[in-house]
C-alpha positions in Angstrom: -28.4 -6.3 25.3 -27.2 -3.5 22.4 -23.6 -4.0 20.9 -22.7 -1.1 22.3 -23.3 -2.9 25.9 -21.7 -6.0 24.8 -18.5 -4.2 23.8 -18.5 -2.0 27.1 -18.3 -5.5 29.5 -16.1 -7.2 26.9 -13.6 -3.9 27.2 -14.5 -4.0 31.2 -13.9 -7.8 31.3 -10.9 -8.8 29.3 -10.1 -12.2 27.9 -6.8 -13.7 29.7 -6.3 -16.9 28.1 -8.3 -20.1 26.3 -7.2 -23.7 27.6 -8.0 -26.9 25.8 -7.8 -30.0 27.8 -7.0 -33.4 26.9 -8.0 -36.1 30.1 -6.8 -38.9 28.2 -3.1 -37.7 28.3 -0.7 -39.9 29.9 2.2 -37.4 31.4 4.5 -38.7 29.5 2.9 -37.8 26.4 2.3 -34.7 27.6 5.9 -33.6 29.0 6.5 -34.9 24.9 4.2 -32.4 23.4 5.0 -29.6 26.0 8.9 -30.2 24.2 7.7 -30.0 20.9 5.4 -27.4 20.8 8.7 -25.2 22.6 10.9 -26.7 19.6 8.0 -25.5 16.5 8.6 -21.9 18.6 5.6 -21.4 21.2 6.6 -20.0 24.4 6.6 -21.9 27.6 4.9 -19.6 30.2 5.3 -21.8 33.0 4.4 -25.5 34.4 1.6 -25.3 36.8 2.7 -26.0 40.6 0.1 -28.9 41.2 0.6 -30.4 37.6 4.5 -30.6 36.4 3.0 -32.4 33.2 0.7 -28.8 32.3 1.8 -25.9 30.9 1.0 -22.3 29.4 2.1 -21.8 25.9 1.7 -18.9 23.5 2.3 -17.6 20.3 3.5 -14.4 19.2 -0.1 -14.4 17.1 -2.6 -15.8 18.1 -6.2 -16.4 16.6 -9.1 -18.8 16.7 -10.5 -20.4 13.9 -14.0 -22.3 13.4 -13.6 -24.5 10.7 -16.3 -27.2 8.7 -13.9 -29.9 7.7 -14.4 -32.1 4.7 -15.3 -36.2 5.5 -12.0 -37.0 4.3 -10.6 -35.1 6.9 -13.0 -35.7 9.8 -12.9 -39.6 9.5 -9.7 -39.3 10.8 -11.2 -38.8 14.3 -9.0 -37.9 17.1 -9.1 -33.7 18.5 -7.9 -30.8 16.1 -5.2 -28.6 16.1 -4.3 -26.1 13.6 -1.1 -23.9 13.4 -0.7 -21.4 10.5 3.6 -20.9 10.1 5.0 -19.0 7.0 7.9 -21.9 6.8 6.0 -25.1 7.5 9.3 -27.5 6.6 10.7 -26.6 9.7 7.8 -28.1 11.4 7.5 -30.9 9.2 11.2 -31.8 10.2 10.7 -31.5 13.8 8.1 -33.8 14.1 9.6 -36.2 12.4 12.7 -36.0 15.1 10.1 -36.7 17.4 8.8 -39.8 15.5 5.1 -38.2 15.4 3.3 -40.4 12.3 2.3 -38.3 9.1 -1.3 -38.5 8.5 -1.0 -36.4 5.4 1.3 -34.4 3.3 0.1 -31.8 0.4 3.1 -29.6 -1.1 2.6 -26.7 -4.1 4.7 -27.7 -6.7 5.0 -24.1 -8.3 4.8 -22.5 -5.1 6.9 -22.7 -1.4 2.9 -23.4 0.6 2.5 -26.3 2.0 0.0 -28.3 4.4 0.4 -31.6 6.1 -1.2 -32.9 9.4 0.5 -35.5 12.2 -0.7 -37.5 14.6 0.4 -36.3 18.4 0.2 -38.3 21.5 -3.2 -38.5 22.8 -5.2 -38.9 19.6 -4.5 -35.5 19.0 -4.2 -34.3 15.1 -1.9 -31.3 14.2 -2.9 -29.8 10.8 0.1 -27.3 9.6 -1.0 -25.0 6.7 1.2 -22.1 5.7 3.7 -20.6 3.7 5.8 -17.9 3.1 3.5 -14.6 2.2 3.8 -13.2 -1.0 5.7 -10.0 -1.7 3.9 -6.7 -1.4 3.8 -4.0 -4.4 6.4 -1.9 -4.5 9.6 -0.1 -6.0 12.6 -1.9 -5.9 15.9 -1.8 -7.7 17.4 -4.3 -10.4 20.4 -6.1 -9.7 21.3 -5.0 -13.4 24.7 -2.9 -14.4 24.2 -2.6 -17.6 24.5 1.1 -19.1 25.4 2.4 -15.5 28.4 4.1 -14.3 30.2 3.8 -11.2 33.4 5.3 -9.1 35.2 2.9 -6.6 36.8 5.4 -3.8 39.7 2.5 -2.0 42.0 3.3 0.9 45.5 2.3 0.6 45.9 1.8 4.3 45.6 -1.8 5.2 46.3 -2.4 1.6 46.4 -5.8 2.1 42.1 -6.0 3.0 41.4 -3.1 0.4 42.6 -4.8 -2.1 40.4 -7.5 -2.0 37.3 -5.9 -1.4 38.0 -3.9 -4.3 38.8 -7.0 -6.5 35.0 -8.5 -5.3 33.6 -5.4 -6.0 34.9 -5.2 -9.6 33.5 -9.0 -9.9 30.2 -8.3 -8.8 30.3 -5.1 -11.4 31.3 -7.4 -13.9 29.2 -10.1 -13.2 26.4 -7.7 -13.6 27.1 -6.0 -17.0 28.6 -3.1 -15.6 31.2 -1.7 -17.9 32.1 2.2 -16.6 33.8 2.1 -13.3 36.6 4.5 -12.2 38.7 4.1 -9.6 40.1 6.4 -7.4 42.8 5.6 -3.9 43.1 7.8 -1.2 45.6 7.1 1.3 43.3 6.5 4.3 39.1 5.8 5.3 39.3 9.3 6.2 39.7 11.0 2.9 36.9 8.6 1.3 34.1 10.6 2.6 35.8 13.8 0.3 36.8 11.7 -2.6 33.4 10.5 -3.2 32.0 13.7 -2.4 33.8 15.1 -5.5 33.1 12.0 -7.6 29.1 12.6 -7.3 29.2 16.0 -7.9 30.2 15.8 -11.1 27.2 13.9 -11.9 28.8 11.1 -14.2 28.5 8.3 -11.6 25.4 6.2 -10.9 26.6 5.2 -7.5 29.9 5.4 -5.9 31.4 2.3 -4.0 33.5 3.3 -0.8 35.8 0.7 -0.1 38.5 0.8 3.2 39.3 -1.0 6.5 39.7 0.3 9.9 41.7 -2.0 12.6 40.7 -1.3 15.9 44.0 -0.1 18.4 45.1 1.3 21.9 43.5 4.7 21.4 40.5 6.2 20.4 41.8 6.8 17.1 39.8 4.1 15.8 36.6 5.1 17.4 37.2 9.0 15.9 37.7 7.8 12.2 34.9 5.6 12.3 32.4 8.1 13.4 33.8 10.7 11.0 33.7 8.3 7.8 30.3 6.8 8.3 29.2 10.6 9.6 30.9 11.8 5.5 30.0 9.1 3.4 25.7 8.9 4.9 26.4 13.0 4.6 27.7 13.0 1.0 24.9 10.9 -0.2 21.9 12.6 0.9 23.2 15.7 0.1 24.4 15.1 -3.6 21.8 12.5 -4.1 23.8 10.3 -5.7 24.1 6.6 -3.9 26.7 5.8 -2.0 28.0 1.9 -1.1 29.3 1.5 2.1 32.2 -1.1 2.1 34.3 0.1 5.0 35.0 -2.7 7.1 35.1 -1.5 11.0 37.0 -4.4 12.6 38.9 -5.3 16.1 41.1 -7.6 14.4 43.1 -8.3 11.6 41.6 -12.0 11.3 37.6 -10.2 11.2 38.9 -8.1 8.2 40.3 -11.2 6.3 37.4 -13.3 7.2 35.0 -9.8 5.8 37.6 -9.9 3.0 36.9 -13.3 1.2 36.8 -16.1 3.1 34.4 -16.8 5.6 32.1 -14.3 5.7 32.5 -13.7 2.3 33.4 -10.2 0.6 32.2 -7.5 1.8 33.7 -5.9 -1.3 31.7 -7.4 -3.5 28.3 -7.2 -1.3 28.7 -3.2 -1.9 29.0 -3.4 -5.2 25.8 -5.1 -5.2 24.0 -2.5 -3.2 25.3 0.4 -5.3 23.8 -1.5 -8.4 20.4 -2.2 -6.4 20.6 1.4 -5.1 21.4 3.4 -9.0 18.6 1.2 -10.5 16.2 2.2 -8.0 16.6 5.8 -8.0 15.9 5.6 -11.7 12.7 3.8 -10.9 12.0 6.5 -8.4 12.7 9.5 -10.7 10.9 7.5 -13.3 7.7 7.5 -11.2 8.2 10.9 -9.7 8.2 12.0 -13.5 5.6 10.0 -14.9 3.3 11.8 -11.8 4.5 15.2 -12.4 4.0 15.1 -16.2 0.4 13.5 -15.0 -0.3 16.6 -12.4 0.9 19.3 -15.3 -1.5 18.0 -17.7 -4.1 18.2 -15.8 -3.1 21.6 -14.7 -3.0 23.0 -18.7 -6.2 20.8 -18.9 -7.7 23.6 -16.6 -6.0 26.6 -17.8 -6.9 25.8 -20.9 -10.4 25.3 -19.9 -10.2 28.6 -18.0 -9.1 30.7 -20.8 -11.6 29.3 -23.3 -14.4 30.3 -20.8 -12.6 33.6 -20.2 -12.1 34.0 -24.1 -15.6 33.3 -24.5 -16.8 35.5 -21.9 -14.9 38.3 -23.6 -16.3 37.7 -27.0 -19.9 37.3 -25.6 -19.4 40.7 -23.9 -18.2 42.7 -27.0 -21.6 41.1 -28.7 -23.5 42.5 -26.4 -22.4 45.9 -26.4 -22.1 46.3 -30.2 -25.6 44.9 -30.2 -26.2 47.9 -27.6 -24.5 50.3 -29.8 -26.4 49.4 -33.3 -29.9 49.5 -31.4 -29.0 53.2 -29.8 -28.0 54.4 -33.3 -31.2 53.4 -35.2 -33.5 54.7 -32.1 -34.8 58.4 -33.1 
């Protein structure tokens, strides 16, 4: 049979599922590991209608692995599982609610991977080997305010909340070296979108914070504003380029503003100011790289011009050789 056949029946004849059966399982142990395998975050398809001890789980990835263990590892006896997780304490702390014995435990000290194996009901081993996956190249922004400048656009309606998001905001610029900040007040979240339109047109700011709080009431008032000052602000920055912070808290109640405000869930104030530092260092880091490739492309570009003139130069030198050559030999002919 040719691959090409082999992949036409496998296409024609699809894999459903893979079942591994254990006939020494008491029911009880299995109802056990049914509950523990739904607590580590497989999915319970279903009990099967003869067997209330069986089920189908899955995994949102799934893969199978053939493995040559070391001796140390296959004295241990007893069937093999292996489940890859990119937190593997979570597992570690489940089954020890469940009481399942800890054959081995091997933690990175200078890193968060981490592999251990258990001992489950039914002579069954559980190896756990994962951690979290390393970050993946990229550009990313500083959380550094040094040399940076930045405008803070507040709304003196609901005074009370603005207030305080703007003092967190000034902590967080202060906590991260920033030293130029203005700071304008409008009277409402409406005129922010405008204020901070003018602020980053006249190109002195970094980033510009917008800081206000809309209450929800009776009317669609609330709705309207909210719509127009998330429509001006998102508008303002892509059109001027210049970053904008959103710190508008969009409430239903006065308690979800004080909570956004500096107690429970912390200031929201302050979280903006954070973004627009994150946000002003990696547009320089951008432009930076943008740069570095243009300057790249334009070199090469004078790299051929200059190339192409030399050869056009030296065309036009060859060709003048040639014809006084021409002209000296037609004079001396009789």
């Amino acid at each position: 049979m040719s691959l090409m056949e082999a992949g036409s029946r496998r296409s024609a004849n699809m894999l459903t599922s893979i079942h591994i059966d254990y006939p020494n399982l008491r029911a009880n142990d299995a109802e056990r590991l049914i509950r523990f395998f739904t607590a580590i975050g497989l999915t319970n398809r279903g009990n099967r209608p003869d067997r209330q001890s069986s089920a189908v789980l899955s995994a949102p990835l799934g893969a199978i692995s053939i493995n040559m263990l070391p001796a140390s590892l296959a004295s241990e006896g007893g069937s093999r599982l292996s489940i890859g997780i990119a937190n593997p304490d979570v597992i570690f702390d489940i089954a020890r609610q469940f009481n399942f014995p800890v054959l081995r435990d091997s933690a990175h000290p200078n890193s968060d991977a981490r592999s251990f194996s258990i001992e489950l009901p039914g002579n069954i081993i559980l190896d756990i080997v994962g951690g979290p996956p390393g970050p993946l190249p990229g550009i990313d922004g500083k959380l550094d305010g040094k040399g940076k400048r930045f405008a803070l656009v507040v709304s003196r309606f609901n005074a009370f909340i603005t207030e305080r998001l703007l003092n967190g905001a000034i902590d967080a610029l202060r906590r991260a070296g920033a030293k130029t900040k203005t700071i304008v007040r409008v009277p409402g979240a409406f005129e922010i979108p405008s204020a901070a339109r003018t602020l980053a047109e006249t190109r002195k700011y970094d980033a510009i914070i917008c800081l206000g709080c809309l209450l929800r009431g009776d009317t669609a008032h609330y709705d309207v504003i909210v719509n127009e000052v998330t429509r001006g602000i998102g508008q303002s920055a892509q059109e001027t380029g210049v970053p904008h912070a959103f710190g508008v808290l969009t409430c239903d109640t006065l308690e979800q503003a004080i909570d956004r405000a500096g107690l429970k869930m912390g200031n929201k104030g302050f979280e903006a100011a954070m973004a627009a530092i994150e946000m002003a260092n990696l547009k320089k880091a951008i432009s930076t790289q943008q740069s570095a490739v243009s300057k790249s492309v334009v070199r090469r570009s004078s790299s051929v011009v200059g190339k192409s003139k030399t050869k056009s130069i030296a065309h036009r030198a060859s060709s003048v050789v040639r014809r006084s050559k021409n002209s000296t030999r037609k004079h001396r002919e009789p």
